[in-house]
Every structure is written in structure tokens, then in C-alpha cells.
N, CA, C and O atoms as a GROMACS GRO file, in nm:
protein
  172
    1UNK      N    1  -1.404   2.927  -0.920
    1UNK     CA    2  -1.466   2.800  -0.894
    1UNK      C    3  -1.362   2.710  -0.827
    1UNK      O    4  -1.242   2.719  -0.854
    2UNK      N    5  -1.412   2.621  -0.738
    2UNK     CA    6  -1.309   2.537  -0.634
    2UNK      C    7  -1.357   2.402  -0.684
    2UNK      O    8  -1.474   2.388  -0.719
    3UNK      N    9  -1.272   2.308  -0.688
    3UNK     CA   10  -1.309   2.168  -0.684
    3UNK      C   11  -1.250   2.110  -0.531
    3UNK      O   12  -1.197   2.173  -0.440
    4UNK      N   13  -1.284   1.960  -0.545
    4UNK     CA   14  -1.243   1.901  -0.408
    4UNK      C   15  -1.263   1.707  -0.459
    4UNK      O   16  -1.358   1.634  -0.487
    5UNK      N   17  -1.130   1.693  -0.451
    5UNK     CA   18  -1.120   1.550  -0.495
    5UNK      C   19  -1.090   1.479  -0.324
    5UNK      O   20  -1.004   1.499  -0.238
    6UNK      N   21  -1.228   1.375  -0.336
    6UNK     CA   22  -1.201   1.334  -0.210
    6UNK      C   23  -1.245   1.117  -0.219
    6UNK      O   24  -1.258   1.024  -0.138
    7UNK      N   25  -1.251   1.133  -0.342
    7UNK     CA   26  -1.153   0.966  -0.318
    7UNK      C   27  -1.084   0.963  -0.490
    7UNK      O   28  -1.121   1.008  -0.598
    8UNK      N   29  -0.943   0.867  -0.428
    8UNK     CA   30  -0.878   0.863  -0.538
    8UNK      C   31  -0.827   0.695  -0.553
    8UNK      O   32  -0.763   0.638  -0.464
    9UNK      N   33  -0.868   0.631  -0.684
    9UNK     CA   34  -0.841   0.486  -0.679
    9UNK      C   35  -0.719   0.472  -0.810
    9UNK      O   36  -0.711   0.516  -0.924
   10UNK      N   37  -0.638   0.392  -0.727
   10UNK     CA   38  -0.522   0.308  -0.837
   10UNK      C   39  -0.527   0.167  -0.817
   10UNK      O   40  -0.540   0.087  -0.724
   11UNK      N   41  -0.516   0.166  -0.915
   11UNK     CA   42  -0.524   0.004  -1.054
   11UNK      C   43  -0.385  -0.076  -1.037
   11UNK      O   44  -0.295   0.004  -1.062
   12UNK      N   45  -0.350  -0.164  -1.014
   12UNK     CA   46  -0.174  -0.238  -0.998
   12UNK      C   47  -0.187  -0.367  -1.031
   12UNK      O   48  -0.279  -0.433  -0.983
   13UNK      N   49  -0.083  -0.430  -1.131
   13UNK     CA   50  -0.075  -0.555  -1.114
   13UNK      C   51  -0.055  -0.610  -1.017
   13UNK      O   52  -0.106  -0.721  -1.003
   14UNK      N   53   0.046  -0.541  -0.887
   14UNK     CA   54   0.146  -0.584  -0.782
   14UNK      C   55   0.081  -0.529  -0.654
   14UNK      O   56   0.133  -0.431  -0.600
   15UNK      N   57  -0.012  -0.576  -0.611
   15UNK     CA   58  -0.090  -0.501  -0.495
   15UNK      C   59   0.053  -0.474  -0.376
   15UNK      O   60   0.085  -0.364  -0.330
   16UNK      N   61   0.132  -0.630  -0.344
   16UNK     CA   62   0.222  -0.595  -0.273
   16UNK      C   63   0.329  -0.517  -0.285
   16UNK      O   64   0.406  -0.496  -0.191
   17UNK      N   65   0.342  -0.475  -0.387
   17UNK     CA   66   0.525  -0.371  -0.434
   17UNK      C   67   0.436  -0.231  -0.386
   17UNK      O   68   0.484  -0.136  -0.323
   18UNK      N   69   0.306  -0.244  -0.428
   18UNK     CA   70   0.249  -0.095  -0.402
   18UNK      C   71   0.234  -0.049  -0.288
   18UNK      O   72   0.244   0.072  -0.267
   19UNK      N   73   0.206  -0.143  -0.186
   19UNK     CA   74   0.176  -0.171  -0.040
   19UNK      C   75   0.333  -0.099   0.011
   19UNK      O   76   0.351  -0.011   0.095
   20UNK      N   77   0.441  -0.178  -0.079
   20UNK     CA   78   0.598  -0.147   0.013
   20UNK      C   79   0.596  -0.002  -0.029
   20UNK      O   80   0.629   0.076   0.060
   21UNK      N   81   0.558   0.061  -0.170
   21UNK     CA   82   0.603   0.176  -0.244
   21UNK      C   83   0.523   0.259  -0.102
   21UNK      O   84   0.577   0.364  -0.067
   22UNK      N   85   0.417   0.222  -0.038
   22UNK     CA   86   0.332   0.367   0.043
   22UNK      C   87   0.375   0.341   0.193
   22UNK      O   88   0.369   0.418   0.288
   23UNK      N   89   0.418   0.217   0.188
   23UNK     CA   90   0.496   0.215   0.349
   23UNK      C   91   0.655   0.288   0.355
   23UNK      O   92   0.728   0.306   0.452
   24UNK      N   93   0.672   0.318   0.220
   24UNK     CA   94   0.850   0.364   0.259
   24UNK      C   95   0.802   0.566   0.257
   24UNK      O   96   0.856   0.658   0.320
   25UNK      N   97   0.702   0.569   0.174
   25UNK     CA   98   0.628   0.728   0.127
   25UNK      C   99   0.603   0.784   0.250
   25UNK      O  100   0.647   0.887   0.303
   26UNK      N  101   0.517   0.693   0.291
   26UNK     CA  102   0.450   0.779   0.428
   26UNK      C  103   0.576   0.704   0.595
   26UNK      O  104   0.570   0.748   0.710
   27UNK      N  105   0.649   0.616   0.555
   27UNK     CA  106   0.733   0.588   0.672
   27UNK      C  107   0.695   0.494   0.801
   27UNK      O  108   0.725   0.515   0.919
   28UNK      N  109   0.605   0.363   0.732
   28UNK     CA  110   0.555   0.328   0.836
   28UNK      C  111   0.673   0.213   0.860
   28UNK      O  112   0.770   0.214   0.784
   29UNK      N  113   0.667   0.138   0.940
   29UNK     CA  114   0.718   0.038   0.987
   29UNK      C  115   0.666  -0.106   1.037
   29UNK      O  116   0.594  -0.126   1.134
   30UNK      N  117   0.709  -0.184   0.964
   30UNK     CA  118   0.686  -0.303   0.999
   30UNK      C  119   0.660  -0.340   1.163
   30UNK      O  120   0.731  -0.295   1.252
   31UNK      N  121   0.534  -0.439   1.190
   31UNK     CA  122   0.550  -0.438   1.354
   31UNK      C  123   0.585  -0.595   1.302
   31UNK      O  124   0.560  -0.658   1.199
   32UNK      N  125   0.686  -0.634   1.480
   32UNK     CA  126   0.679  -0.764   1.415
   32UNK      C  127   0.534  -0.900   1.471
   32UNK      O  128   0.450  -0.864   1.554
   33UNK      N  129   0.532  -0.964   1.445
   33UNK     CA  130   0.412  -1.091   1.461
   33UNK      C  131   0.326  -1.062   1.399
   33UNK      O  132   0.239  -1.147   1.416
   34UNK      N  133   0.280  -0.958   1.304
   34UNK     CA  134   0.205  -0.890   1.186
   34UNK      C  135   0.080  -1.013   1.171
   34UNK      O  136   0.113  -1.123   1.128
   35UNK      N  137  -0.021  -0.993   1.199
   35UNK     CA  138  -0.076  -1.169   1.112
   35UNK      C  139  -0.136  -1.096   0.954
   35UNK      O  140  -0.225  -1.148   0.887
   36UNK      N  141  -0.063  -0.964   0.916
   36UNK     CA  142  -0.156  -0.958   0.817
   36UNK      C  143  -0.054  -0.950   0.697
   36UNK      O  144  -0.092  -0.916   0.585
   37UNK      N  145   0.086  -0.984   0.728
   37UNK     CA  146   0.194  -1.010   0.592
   37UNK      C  147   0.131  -1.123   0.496
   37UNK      O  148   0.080  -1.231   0.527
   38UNK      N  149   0.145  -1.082   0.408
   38UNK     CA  150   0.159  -1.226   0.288
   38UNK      C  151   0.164  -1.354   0.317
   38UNK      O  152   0.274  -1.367   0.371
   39UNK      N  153   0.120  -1.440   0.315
   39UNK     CA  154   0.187  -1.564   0.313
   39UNK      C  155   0.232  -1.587   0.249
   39UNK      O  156   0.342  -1.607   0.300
   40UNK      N  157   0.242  -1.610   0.127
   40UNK     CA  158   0.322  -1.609  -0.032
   40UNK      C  159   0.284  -1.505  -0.099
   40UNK      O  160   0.171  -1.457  -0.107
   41UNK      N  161   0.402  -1.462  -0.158
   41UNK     CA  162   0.447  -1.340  -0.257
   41UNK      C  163   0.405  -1.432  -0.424
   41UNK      O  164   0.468  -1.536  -0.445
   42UNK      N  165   0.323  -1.396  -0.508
   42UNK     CA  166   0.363  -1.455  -0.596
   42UNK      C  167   0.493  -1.399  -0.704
   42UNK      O  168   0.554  -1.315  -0.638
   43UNK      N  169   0.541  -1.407  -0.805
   43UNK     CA  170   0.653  -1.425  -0.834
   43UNK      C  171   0.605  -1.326  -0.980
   43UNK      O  172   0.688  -1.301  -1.068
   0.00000   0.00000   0.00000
């Protein structure tokens, strides 16, 4: 018997640390003039 997992959801207090944790995983790079960074980080 085969399975097939084809969506997978995670739960975070820190949407943004998680955002940096899958940009360093998969290697993306910041472009710069971004309009879609943060405006404030909360703390």
C-alpha cells in the first residue's frame, strides 16, 4: 500500500523567524526594494 502526503501545515508563534528559517533551507535571497518585508518586527 502507497500513501501520498500532498499538503502539509505548520503552526508558529513567529511567522517571521520561520519565513528566515525556509529562506536560509531552500537558499533564497533577499531582492532589494522588496515591498513585501515587514514593516515592524514585533519583539
Amino acid at each position: 500500500m502507497t500513501s501520498l502526503v500532498s499538503h502539509t501545515t505548520v503552526d508558529c508563534s513567529d511567522a517571521f523567524e520561520l519565513s528566515e528559517w525556509w529562506k536560509a533551507l531552500l537558499g533564497y535571497v533577499d531582492l532589494e526594494g522588496d515591498p513585501n518585508l515587514p514593516a515592524t518586527r514585533s519583539a
